[in-house]
N, C-alpha and C positions, 0 to 999 in steps of 0.2 A: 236393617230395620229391627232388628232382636229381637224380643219375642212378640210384638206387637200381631193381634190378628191372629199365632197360631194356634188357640184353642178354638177357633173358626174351623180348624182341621183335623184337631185331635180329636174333640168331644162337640160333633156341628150337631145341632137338634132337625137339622134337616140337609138330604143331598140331591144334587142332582148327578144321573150319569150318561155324560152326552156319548153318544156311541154304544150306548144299551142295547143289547141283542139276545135274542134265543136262538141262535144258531151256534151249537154248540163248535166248540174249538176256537172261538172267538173269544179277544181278549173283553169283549163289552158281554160276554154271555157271562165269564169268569166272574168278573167284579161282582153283576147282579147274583149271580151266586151266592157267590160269598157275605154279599152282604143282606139277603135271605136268608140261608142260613145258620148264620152268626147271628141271630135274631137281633139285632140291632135295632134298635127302639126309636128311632124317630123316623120322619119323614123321607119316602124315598121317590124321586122324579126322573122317571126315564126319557131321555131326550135321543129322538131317532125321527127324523122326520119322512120314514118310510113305515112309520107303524103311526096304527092308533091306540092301540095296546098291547103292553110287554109285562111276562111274569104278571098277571091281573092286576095291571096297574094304570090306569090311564096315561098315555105318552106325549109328551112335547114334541114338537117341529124343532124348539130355541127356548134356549133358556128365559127369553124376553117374554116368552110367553105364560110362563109360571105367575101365579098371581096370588103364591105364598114367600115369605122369606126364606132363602137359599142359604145357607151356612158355606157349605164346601160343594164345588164342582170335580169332578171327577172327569179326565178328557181322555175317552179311548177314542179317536180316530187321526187321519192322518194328519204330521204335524202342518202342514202345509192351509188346514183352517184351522191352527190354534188361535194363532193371531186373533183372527177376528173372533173366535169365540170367546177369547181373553177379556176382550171390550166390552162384548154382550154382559160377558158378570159380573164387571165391572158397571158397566147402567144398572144393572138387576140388584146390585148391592151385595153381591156376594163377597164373601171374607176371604175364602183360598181356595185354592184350586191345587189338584192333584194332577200333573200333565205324566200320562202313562206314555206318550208317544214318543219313538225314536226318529233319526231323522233331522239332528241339531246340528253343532257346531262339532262333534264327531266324525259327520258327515263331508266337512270342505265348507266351501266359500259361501253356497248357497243356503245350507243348514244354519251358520252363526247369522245372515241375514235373518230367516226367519225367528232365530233366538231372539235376534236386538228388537225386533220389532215387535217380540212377547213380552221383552225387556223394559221396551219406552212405556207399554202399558202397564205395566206392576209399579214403574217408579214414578210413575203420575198417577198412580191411584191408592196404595197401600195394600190392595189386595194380596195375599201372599202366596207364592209359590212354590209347588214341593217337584222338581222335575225339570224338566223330559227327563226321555228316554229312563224310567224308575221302573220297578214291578209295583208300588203302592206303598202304602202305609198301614198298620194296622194300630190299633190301642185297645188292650182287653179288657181294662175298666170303663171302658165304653162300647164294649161289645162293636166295633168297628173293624173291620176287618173288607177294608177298601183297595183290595189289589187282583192282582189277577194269580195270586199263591195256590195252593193247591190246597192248600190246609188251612186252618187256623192253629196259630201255637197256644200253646197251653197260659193259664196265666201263670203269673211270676213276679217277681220284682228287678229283671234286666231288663236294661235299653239294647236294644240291635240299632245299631245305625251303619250304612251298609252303600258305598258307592254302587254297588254292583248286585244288579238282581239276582244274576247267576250264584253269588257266593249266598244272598238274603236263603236262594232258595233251599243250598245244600247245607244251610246252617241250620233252617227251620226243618229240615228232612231228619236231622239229626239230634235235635233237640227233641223232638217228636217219640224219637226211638228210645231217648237215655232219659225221656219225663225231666227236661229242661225247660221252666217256665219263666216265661217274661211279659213285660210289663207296655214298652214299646218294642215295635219291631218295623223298624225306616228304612227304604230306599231313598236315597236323594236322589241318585241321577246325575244329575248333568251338573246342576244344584246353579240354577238359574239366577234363584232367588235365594233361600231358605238351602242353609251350609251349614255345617260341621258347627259353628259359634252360635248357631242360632238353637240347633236343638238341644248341644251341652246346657246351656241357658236356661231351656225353657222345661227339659226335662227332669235337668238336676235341681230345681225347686220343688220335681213333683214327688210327695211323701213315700210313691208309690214303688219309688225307684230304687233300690239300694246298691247297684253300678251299672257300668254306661260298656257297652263292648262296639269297637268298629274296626272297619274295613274302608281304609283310605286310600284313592290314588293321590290327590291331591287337597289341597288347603284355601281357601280365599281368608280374606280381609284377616290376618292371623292375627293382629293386636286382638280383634275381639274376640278370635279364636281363643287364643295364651289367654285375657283375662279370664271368659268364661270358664277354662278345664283348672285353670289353678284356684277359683273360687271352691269349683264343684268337689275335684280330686282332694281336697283335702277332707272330705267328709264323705264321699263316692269313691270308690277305686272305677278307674278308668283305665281298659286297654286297648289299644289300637296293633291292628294288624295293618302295616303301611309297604305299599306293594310297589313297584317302581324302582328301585332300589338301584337299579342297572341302568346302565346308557339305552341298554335296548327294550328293559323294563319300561322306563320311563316313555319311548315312542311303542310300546303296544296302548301303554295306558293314554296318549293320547291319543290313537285309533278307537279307544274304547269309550271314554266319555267327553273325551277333547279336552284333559286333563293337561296342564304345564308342570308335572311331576318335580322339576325342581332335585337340587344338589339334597344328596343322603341325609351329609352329614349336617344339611341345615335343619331338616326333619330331624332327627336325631336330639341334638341340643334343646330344640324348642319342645319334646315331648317330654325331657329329661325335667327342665324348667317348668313345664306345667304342669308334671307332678304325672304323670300318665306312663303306664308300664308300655311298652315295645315289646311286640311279638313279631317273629320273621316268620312263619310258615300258618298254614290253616289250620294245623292240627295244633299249636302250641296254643293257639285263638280259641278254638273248641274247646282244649283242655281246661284254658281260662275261666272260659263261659261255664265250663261245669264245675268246678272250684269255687268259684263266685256264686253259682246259684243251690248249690248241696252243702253248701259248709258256711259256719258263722265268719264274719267280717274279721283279721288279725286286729287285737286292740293296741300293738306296739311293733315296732320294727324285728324281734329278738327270733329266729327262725333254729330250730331244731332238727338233725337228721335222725331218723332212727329205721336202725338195718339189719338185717341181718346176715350182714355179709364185709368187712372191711374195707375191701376194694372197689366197691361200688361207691361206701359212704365216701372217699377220697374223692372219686371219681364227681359224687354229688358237689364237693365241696370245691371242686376245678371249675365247674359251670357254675357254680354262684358267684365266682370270684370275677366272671365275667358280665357278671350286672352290677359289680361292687358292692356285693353282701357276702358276709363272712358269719359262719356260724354262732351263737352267743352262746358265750362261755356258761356253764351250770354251776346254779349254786350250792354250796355245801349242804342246802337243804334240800335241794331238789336229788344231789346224791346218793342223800340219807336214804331218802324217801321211794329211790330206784334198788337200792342196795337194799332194801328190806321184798323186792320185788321180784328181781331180776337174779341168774346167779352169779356167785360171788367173781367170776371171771370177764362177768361183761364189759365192755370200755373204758367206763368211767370219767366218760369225756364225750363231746360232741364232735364227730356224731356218734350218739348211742349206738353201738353194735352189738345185737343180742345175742352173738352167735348162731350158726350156723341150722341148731336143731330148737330153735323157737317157731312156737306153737302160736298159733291166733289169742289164746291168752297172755301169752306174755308182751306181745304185741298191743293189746288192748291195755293193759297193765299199766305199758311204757304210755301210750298216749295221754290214760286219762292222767298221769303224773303231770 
């Protein structure tokens, strides 16, 4: 459905959160937290039909009961009444829904039952879906901070989009530490409804974004995947950390969100084609995510080593050769320009090798060249 509906979830002027609790260690106590906290500026409806009041809020039994307009539902409890809660927001008018709950098509035979029949409801209605089994969603230009994270991240101008709450959480644990700020920060989940095409889409329009960083087991409806990231990537840098990679990668990640992981090398080409960098490990991912958010955007392909040490720069120049980039030759002026800098024995060539007893100034020297 594209981006239809999901500013319902991004920036909703009202929510409700069915499974809302004050019992701490509870994923319905986290959410109300967080979104507390995060001073979040519109309307909040706690839905717990074993309370009359939560957080000094007046509480619903059902969403049916609310008799203000609902933007985004947020669903902490078991999946097993999402279904019908689906419906409920669906009469109620609501726009999207956040499903926190595990318990899907992950789960075996009985899980993707309950999936198709959250399923029959989102495609007879338009309501849109961010989930199961997700940790939340957050957006800090809307002070929303609708999961059950521990934190709120800083703002920034990166996307997190993130199959896996486990990695959202050690990305945001560390972001936190290194003062990495972003912009959105997505669990999909299970990605029911609302996948990898729909958020390239909807977020790479937003001004706020200046790249997109994820964590993929797997891919649906990929035409509109491929179109959205080669629209986006060529004016967003995009990188994906895509995990599976193995026969036996590929079945944990479908124990993990009932993902069909699919041949390497077909991910591979269609990321290559959409313009989106490939990272294999999580620490190459983080590295990314801090590179992209600490340093200005490259305005050309033309990439420079500079070292102090020759064997390394060699070494650097082995591994680029393995993403098919090769160092760009320096121009006579840019030589000049190092040679009035650096001393008279340094490389003279890329990559710049400043010798062995350079100092932080000559380092600085060599960059601002």
């Amino acid at each position: 459905m594209g981006v239809d509906n999901l500013d319902k979830i991004f920036q909703p002027k009202s929510i409700a959160v069915i499974g809302a609790s004050e019992k701490k260690d509870s994923v319905g106590f986290d959410i109300m937290r967080n979104l507390m906290n995060g001073k979040y500026p519109g309307s909040i409806y706690p839905v717990n039909p074993s309370s009359k009041t939560l957080w000094g809020l007046k509480t619903y039994s059902s969403v049916t009961e609310i008799n203000s307009m609902v933007d985004l539902a947020v669903i902490a409890v078991p999946i097993v009444f999402t279904p019908k809660i689906i419906n409920e927001c669906v009469k109620s008018g609501i726009g999207g829904a956040v499903i926190i709950s595990a318990g899907g098509k992950e789960t075996g035979q009985k899980g993707k039952e309950i999936e198709n029949a959250i399923k029959k409801e989102v495609e007879s209605s338009g309501i849109r879906v961010i989930g199961p089994n997700c940790l939340g969603i957050v957006c800090t230009k809307s002070n929303l901070n609708a999961s059950f994270a521990g934190q709120m991240p800083i703002t920034g101008k990166m996307a997190f989009i993130s199959q896996s709450g486990a990695i959202c959480s050690s990305i945001l644990d560390l972001s936190i530490k290194e003062q990495i700020g972003f912009s959105y920060f997505v669990s999909v989940g299970s990605m029911l409804d609302v996948d990898f095409g729909d958020m390239i889409d909807f977020i790479g329009q937003d001004p706020n974004v200046g790249s997109i960083v994820m964590y993929v087991e797997n891919l649906t409806n990929i035409r509109y995947f491929m179109s959205a990231a080669r629209a986006v990537s060529r004016i967003k840098p995009i990188i994906a950390l895509k995990s599976g990679r193995t026969s036996a990668g590929a079945a944990a990640a479908a124990s993990h969100t009932g993902a069909l992981a699919g041949e390497d090398d077909i991910y591979d080409a269609a990321f290559k084609r959409a313009g989106i960098v490939r990272v294999k490990t999580f620490e190459e991912l983080f590295d990314c995510a801090e590179l992209l958010a600490k340093n200005p955007h490259p305005s050309g392909p033309g990439l420079a080593i500079i070292t102090n040490a020759g064997g390394l720069g060699v070494m650097a120049v082995d591994a680029l050769s393995d993403y098919g980039i090769e160092p760009v030759a320096l121009s006579s002026e840019t030589i000049q320009k190092l040679d009035k800098e650096l001393p008279s024995y340094w490389s003279h060539s890329n990559p710049i090798d400043l010798i062995g007893d350079a100092d932080h100034e000559r380092y600085l020297n060599a960059v601002k060249i």
